[in-house]
C-alpha positions in Angstrom: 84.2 123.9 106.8 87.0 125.7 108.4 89.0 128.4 106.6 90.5 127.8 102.9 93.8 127.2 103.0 95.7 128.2 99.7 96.4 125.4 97.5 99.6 125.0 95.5 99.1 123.4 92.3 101.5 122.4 90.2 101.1 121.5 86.6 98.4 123.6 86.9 98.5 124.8 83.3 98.2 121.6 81.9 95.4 119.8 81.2 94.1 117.8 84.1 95.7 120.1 86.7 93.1 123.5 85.0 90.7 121.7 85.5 91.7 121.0 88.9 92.1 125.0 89.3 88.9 125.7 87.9 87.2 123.3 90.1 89.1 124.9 93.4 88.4 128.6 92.2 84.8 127.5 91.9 84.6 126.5 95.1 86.1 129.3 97.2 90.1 127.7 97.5 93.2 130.4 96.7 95.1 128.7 94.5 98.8 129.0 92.9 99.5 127.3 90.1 103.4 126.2 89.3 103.9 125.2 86.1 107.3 125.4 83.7 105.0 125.4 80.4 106.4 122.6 78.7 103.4 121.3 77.6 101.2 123.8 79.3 99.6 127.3 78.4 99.6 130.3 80.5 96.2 131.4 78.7 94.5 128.2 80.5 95.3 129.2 84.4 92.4 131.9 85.0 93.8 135.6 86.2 91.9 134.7 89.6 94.8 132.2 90.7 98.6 133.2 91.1 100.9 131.6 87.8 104.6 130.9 89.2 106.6 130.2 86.2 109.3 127.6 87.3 110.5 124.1 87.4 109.0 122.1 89.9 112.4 120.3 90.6 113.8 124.0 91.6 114.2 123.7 95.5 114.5 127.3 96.1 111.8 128.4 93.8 109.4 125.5 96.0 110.4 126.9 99.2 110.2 130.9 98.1 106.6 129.6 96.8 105.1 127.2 99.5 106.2 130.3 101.9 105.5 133.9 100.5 101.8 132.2 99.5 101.2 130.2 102.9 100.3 127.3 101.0 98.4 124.7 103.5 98.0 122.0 100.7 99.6 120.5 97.5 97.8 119.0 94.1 100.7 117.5 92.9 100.1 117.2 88.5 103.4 117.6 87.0 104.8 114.7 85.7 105.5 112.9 82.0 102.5 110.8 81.1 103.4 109.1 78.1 103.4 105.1 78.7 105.0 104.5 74.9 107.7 107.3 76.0 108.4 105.7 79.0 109.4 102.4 77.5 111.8 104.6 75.6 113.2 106.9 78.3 112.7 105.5 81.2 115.2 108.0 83.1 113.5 110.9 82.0 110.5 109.6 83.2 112.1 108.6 87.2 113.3 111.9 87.1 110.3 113.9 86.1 108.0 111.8 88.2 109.6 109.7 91.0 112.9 112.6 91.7 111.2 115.6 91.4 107.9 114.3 93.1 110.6 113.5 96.2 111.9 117.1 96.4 108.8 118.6 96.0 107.4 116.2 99.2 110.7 117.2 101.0 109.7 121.2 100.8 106.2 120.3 101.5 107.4 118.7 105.3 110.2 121.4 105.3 107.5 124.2 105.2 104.8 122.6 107.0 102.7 121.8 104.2 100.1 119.3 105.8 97.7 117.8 102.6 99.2 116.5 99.5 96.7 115.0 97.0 99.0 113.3 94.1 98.0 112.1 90.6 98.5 109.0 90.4 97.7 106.2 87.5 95.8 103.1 87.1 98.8 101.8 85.0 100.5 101.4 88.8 98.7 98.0 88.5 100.3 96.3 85.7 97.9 93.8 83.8 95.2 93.0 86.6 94.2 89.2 86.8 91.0 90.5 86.6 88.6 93.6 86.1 87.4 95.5 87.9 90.6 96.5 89.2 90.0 97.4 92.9 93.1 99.6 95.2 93.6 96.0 97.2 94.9 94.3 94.2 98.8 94.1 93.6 100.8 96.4 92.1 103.1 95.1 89.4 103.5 98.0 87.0 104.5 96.7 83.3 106.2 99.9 82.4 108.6 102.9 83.2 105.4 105.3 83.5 103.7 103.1 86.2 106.6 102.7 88.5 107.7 106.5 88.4 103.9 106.7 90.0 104.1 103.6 92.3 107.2 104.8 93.5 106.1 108.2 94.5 103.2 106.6 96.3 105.5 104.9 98.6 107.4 107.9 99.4 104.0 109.6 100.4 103.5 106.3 102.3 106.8 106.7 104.6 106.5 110.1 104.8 102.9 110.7 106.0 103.8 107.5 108.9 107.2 109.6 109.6 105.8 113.5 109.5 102.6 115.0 110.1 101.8 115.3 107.0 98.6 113.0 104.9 97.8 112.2 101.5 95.7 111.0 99.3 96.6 109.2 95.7 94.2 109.2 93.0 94.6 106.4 90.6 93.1 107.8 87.5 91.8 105.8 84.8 91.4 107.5 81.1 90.6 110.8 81.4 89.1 112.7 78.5 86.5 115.3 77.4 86.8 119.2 78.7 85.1 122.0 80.9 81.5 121.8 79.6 81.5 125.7 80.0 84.6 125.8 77.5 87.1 127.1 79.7 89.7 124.7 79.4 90.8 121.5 77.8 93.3 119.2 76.4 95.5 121.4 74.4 98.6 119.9 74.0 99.9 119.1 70.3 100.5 115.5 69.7 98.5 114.5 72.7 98.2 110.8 72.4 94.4 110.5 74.6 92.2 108.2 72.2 89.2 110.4 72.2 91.4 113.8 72.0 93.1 112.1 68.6 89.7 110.9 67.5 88.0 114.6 67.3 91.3 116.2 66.1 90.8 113.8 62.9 87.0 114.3 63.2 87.7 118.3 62.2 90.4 117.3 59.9 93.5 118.1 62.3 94.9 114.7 61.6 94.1 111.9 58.7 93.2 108.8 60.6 93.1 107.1 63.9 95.5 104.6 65.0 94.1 101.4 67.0 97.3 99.8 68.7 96.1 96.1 68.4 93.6 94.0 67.7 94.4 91.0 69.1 93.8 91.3 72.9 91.6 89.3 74.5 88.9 91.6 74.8 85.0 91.4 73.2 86.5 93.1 69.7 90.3 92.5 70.4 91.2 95.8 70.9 92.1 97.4 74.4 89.3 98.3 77.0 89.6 101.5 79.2 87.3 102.7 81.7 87.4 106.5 80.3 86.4 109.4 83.2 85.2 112.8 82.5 88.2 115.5 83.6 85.7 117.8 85.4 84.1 114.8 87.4 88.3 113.4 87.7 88.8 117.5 89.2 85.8 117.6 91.3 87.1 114.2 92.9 90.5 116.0 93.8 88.6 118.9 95.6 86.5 116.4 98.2 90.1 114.6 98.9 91.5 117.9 99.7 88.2 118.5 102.2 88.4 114.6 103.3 92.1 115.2 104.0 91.2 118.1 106.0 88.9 116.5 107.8 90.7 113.7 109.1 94.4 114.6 109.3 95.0 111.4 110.6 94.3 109.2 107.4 95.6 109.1 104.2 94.2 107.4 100.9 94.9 105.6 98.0 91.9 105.5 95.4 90.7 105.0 91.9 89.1 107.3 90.0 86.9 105.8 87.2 83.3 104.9 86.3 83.8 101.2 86.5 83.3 100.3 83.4 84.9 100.0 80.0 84.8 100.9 76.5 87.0 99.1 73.7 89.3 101.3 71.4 86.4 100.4 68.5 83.8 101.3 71.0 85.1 104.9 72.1 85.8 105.4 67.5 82.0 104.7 67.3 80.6 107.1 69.1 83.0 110.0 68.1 81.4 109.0 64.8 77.7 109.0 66.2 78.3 112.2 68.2 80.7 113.7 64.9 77.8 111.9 62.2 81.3 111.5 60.3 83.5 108.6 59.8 87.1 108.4 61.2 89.6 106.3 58.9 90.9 103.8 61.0 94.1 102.5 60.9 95.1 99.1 61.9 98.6 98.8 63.8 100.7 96.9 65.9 100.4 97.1 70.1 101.8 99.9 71.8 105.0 98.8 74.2 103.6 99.0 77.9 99.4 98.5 77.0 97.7 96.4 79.4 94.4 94.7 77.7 91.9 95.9 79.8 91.3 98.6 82.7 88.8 99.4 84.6 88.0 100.9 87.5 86.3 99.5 91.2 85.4 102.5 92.0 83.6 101.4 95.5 86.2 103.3 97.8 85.8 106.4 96.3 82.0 106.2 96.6 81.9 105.1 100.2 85.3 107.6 101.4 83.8 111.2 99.3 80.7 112.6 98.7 81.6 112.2 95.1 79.5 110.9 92.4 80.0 111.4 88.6 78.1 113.9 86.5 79.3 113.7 83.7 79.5 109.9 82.9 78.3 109.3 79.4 80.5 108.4 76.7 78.6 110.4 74.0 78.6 113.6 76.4 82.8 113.0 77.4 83.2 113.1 73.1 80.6 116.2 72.6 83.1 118.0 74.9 86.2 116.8 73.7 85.0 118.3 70.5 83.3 121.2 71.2 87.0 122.2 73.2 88.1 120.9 70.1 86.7 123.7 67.8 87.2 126.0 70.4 90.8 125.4 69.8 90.9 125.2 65.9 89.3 129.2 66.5 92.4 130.2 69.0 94.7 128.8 66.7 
């Protein structure tokens, strides 16, 4: 392995993007994190990476950043991830994710930046025809959300054929759980994550549990999701950033999931096996934007990276998710 270039990542105090900081830090990368802290925490980047507080639309603060720090690749996190919200605000949502994702590509050619690994969404497909959904299918997304991300994904497209410059787009799937050694987790109030709303009522944080429709046509008529571990999702971003490395010449696009799926009911279940309580559920309507099913082929991934899951167990994703959980409830 040649020399570790710093990393810029931004969103970096949110939750996916510590995780991806931990998981760099672990493995030797300098990393700066850039981050406004609108729905992240200063607390969760670790004193061992640099925190720029900023805007990651703010030109001048992107150039001033990717050039003082000599940054050599970008993890790009920041973004709105709400589907519901998305239906609702769509602008805020092509803004956030599609027109700050372009200036923040712009300063990476502009400074010389040549890896840029992007967090991307399995909700870029739409409603597959079928599952497994593998990266070949079409994309037709079915909401706001999905297109922001499709849209960016292009522009990484063009750019990488235009500038020497490559990527690689992660689609993720449902990511849940937390840093088995409790470092970090999902922290944001009135996260909407199934199995982050399930433990919150597990310890009493919230009354119930709503499932958004039961009449898909799924096994129990509620929707299926293929759900991935976040520390298996961040150590997937760190072999991109070495396969990108690598191979300057090629760039990916690839799902990040376990290929397989659990319904709504399902995932309820074993928060109550792994809790030994029982969650009130609460019956309501679907959700504007919800595909029925989706899960991940997750045969590219395995044959491009060195990466395999460790963490894939349903009951071990929920013993995190609440042991972060009560972790939280203490800080709190």
């Amino acid at each position: 392995m040649t020399q570790k270039l710093p990393v810029l990542v931004t969103g970096g105090a949110g939750y996916i993007g510590s995780h991806a900081v931990l998981a760099l830090l672990d493995q030797g990368w300098p990393v700066v994190v850039i981050d406004n802290l609108s729905t992240g925490f200063d607390w969760a980047v670790p004193e061992a990476a640099t925190l720029v507080r900023g805007d990651v639309g703010d030109r001048a603060l992107l150039d001033q950043t990717l050039t003082e720090h000599g940054i050599g690749a970008i993890m790009h996190f920041a973004g709105s991830i709400i589907v519901p919200e998305s239906v609702e605000q769509p602008l805020k949502y092509y803004e956030n994710n599609t027109a700050k994702s372009r200036g923040l590509i712009a300063a990476a050619v502009a400074a010389g930046v040549r890896h840029f690994i992007f967090s991307s969404t399995a909700a870029t497909y739409g409603t597959p025809a079928t599952v497994p959904v593998t990266e070949d299918m079409p994309t037709v997304p079915i909401n706001p959300y999905g297109w922001s991300k499709l849209m960016t994904e292009q522009m990484l497209a063009d750019t990488a054929f235009a500038h020497p410059i490559n990527y690689c787009a992660l689609r993720y799937f449902n990511v849940a759980g937390a840093d088995p050694q409790g470092r970090t987790g999902q922290s944001t109030a009135g996260a909407t994550h199934l199995i982050k709303v399930a433990v919150e009522a597990a310890l009493g944080k919230r009354s119930h549990v709503g499932v958004y429709g039961t009449d898909y046509p799924t096994a129990d008529g509620t929707g299926v999701r293929d759900y991935i571990h976040v520390s298996d999702l961040a150590a997937a971003h760190v072999h991109a950033l070495e396969q990108l490395i690598a191979d300057p010449a090629t760039s990916h696009v690839m799902n990040c999931g376990y290929g397989r799926g659990f319904s709504v009911l399902e995932v309820l279940n074993a928060v109550d096996r792994v809790t030994k309580l029982k969650i009130e559920r609460r019956i309501e309507g679907r959700r504007a934007g919800d595909p029925p099913a989706l899960v991940a082929g997750n045969a590219r991934i395995l044959a491009t990276l060195p990466w395999r899951p460790a963490r894939d167990d349903l009951e071990t994703i929920v013993a995190d998710a609440l042991a972060w959980e009560r972790k939280l409830a203490e800080r709190c």
